[in-house]
C-alpha positions as CSV (number, residue, x, y, z in Angstrom):
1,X,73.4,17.4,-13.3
2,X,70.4,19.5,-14.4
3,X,70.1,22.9,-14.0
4,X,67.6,22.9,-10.9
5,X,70.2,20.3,-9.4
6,X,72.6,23.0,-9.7
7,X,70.3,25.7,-8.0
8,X,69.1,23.2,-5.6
9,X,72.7,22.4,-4.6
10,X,73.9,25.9,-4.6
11,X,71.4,26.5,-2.3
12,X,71.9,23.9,0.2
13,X,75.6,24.8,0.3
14,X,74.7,28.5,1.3
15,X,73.2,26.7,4.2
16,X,75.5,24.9,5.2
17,X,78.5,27.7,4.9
18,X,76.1,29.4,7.2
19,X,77.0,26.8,9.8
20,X,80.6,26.1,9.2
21,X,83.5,27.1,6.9
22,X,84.0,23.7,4.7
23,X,87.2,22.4,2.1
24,X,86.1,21.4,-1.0
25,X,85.7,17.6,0.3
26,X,83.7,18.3,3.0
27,X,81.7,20.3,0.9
28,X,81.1,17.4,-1.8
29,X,80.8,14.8,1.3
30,X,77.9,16.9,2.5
31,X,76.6,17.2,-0.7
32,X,76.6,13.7,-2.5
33,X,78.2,14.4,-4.9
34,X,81.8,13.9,-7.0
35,X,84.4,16.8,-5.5
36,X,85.2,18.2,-9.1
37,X,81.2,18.9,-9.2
38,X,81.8,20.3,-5.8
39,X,85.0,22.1,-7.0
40,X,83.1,23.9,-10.1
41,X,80.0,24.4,-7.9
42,X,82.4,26.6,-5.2
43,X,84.4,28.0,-7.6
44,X,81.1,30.0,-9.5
45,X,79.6,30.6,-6.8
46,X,83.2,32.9,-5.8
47,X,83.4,34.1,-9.3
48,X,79.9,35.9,-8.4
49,X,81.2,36.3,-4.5
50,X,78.6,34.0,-2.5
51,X,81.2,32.3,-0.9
52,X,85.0,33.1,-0.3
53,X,88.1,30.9,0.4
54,X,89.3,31.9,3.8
55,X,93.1,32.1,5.3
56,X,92.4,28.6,6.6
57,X,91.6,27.2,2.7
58,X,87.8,26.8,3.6
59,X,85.5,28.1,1.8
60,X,82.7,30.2,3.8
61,X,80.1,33.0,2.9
62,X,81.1,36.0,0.7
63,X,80.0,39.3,0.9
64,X,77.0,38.7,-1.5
65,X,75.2,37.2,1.0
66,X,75.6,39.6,3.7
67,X,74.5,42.5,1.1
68,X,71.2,40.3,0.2
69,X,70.5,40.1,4.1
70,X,70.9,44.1,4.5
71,X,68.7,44.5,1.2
72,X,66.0,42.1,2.8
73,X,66.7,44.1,6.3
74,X,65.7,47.3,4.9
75,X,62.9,45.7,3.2
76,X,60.9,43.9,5.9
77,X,58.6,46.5,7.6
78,X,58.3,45.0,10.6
79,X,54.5,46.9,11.3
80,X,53.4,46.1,7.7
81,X,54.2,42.4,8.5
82,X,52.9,42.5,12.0
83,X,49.7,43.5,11.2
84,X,47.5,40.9,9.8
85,X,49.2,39.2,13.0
86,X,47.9,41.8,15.3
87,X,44.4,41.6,13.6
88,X,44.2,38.0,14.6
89,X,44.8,38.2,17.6
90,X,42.7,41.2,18.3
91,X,39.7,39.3,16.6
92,X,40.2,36.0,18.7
93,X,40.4,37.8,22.0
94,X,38.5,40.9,21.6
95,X,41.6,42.4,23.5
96,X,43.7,45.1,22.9
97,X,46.9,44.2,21.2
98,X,50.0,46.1,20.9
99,X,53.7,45.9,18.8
100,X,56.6,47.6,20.5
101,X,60.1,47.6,20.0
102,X,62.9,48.8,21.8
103,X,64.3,52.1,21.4
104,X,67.3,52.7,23.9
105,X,66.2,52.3,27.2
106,X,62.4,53.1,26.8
107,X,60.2,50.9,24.2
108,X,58.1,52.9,21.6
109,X,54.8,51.5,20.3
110,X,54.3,50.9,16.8
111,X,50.9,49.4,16.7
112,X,48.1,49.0,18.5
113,X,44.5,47.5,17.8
114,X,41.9,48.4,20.7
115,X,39.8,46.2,22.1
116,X,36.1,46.9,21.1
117,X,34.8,47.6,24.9
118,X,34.8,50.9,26.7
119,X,38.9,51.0,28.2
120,X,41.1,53.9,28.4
121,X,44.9,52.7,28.3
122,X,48.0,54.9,28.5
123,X,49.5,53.4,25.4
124,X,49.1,54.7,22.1
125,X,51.2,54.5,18.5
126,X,54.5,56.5,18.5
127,X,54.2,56.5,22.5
128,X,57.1,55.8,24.8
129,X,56.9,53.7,27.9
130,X,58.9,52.2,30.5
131,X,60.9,48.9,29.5
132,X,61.2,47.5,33.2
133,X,57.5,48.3,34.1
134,X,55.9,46.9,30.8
135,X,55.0,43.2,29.1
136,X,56.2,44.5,25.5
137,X,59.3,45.9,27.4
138,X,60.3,42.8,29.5
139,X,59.7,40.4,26.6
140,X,62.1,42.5,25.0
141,X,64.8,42.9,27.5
142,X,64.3,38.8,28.4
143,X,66.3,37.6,24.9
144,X,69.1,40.4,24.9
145,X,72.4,39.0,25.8
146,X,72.8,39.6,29.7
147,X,75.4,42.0,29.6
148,X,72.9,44.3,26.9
149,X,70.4,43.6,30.0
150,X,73.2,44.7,32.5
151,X,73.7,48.5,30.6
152,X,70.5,49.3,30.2
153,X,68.9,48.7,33.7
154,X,72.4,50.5,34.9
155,X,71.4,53.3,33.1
156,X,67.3,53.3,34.8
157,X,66.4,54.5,37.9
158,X,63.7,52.2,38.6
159,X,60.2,54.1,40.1
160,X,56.9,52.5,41.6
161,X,53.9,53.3,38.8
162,X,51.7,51.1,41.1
163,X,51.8,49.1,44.2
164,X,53.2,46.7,41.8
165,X,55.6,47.7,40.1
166,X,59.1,46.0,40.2
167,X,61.8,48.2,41.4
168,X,64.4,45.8,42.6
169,X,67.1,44.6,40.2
170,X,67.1,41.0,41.6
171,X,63.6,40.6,41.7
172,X,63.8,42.1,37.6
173,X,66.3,39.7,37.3
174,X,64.6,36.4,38.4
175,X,61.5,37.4,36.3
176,X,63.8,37.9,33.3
177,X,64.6,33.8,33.9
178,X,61.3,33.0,34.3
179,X,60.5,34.8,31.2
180,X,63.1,32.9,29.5
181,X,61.8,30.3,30.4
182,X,57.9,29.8,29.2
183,X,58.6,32.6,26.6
184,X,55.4,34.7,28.1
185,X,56.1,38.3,29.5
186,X,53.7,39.3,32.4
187,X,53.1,43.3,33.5
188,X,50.5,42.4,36.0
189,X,49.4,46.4,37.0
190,X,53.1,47.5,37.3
191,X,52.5,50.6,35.1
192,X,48.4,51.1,35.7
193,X,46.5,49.7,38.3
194,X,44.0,47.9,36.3
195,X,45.7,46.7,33.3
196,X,47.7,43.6,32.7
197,X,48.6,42.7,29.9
198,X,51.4,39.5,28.5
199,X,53.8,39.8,26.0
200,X,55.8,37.8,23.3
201,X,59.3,38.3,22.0
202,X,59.7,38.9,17.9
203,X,62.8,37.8,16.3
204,X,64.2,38.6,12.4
205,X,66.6,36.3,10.2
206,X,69.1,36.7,12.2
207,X,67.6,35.1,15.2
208,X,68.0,37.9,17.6
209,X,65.1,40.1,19.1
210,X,63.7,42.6,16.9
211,X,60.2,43.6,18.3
212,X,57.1,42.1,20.8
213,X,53.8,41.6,21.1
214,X,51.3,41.8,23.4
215,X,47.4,41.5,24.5
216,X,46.0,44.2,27.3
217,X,43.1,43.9,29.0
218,X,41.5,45.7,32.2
219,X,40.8,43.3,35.1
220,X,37.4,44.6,35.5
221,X,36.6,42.7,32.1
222,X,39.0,39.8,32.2
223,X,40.2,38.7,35.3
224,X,44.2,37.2,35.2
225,X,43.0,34.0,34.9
226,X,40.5,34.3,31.8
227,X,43.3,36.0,30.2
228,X,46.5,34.0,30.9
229,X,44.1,31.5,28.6
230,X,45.4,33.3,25.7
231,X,48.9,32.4,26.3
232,X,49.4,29.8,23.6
233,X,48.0,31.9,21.5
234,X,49.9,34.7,21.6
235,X,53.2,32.2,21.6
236,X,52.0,30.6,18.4
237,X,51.5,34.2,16.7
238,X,54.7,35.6,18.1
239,X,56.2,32.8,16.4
240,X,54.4,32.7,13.2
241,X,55.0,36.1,13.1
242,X,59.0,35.5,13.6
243,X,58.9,33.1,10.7
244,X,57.4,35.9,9.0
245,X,60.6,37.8,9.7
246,X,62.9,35.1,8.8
247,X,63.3,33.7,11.9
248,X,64.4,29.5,11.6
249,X,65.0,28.1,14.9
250,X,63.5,26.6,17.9
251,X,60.7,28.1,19.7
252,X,60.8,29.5,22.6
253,X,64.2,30.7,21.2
254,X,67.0,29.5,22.9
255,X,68.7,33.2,24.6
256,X,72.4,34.6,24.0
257,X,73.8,35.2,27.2
């Protein structure tokens, strides 16, 4: 076994620790290879703790791994990366685009690109909003587990910004499923009369949500329809954008209830 086997292997056993604890058999089995290999492979990669023997004699992830995933955490600016994303999209639709993530209750904005015509929006970097009345905000609440979803609009008293503007839990509710769904948030003038806008969720390494995205527009330049035409696009940048992040599973993700 060459050195780059070794790596190669090392590597492929990290991954599959990740999915399940596994004896030293299962491990070789898995691997192809002789359980002594499997054995010496296991027992460096403890010595330098990537992978621990647990109570149950399985061998599963150490604490190395877990303090390479912080490092990389702290690491990954999540507007730095964003923004060559955001400067796509802005130049494909000539729309303005936002990145927002969630911050208690409210969502803050942490970048925005406007669009190059003459439109005044409420939104602006370092600005709070309204998670309930917002595309960024709903494609955010959408892929929390329900009972995050449950304490936060608890903790809201919901108000009408426009004549559209969704105020009834239920009616939040079902749009949460639908959101779930087709993986496209929709704030169709719920928090200014002439602006919708659709959002897509974000997600990090760990596969949960971590930010969203969205394109704005006034209807007076793009009617709904012209710009629900963007959809795909957006869903393809959300998630090239999550595999920017780190994020390696199916798309739209599947949600944690």
């Amino acid at each position: 076994m060459t050195y780059i086997d070794t790596v190669a292997r090392a590597l492929c056993l990290l991954k599959l620790l990740a999915i399940s604890p596994l004896r030293v058999q299962e491990a070789a089995e898995k691997l192809g290879i002789h359980k002594s290999s499997a054995s010496r492979l296991l027992s460096t990669m403890r010595d330098h703790n990537f992978v621990r023997l647990n109570s149950n004699g399985k061998y599963e992830l150490g604490y190395a791994v877990f303090e390479m995933a912080h490092a990389l955490s702290e690491g990954m600016d999540v507007r730095k990366i964003g923004r060559p994303f955001l400067e796509q999209l802005n130049k494909t639709s000539n729309e303005t685009v936002h990145l927002a993530v969630l911050d208690g209750i409210e969502i803050v904005y942490l970048d925005k690109i406007d669009t190059s015509r003459p439109i005044r929006m409420y939104s602006r970097i370092g600005k709070r909003a309204h998670v309930y009345c917002t595309g960024v905000g709903k494609a955010l609440l959408a892929y929390l587990p329900d009972e995050k979803i449950d304490q936060i609009l608890a903790q809201i008293k919901m108000k009408s910004f426009t004549a559209r503007t969704i105020v009834d839990r239920e009616h939040m509710m079902n749009e949460i499923r639908e959101i779930r769904v087709n993986g496209i948030a929709w704030d169709r003038g719920e928090h200014e009369d002439d602006i919708y806008c659709m959002a897509a969720p974000v997600f990090d390494f760990t596969n949960k949500v971590i930010a969203s995205i969205s394109i704005s527009a006034t209807i007076t330049y793009t009617p709904e329809e012209e710009l629900a035409k963007y959809a795909g696009l957006l869903s393809q940048t959300a998630e090239a954008f999550s595999r920017a992040m780190g994020y390696v599973g199916d798309w739209p993700p599947p949600v944690r209830l």
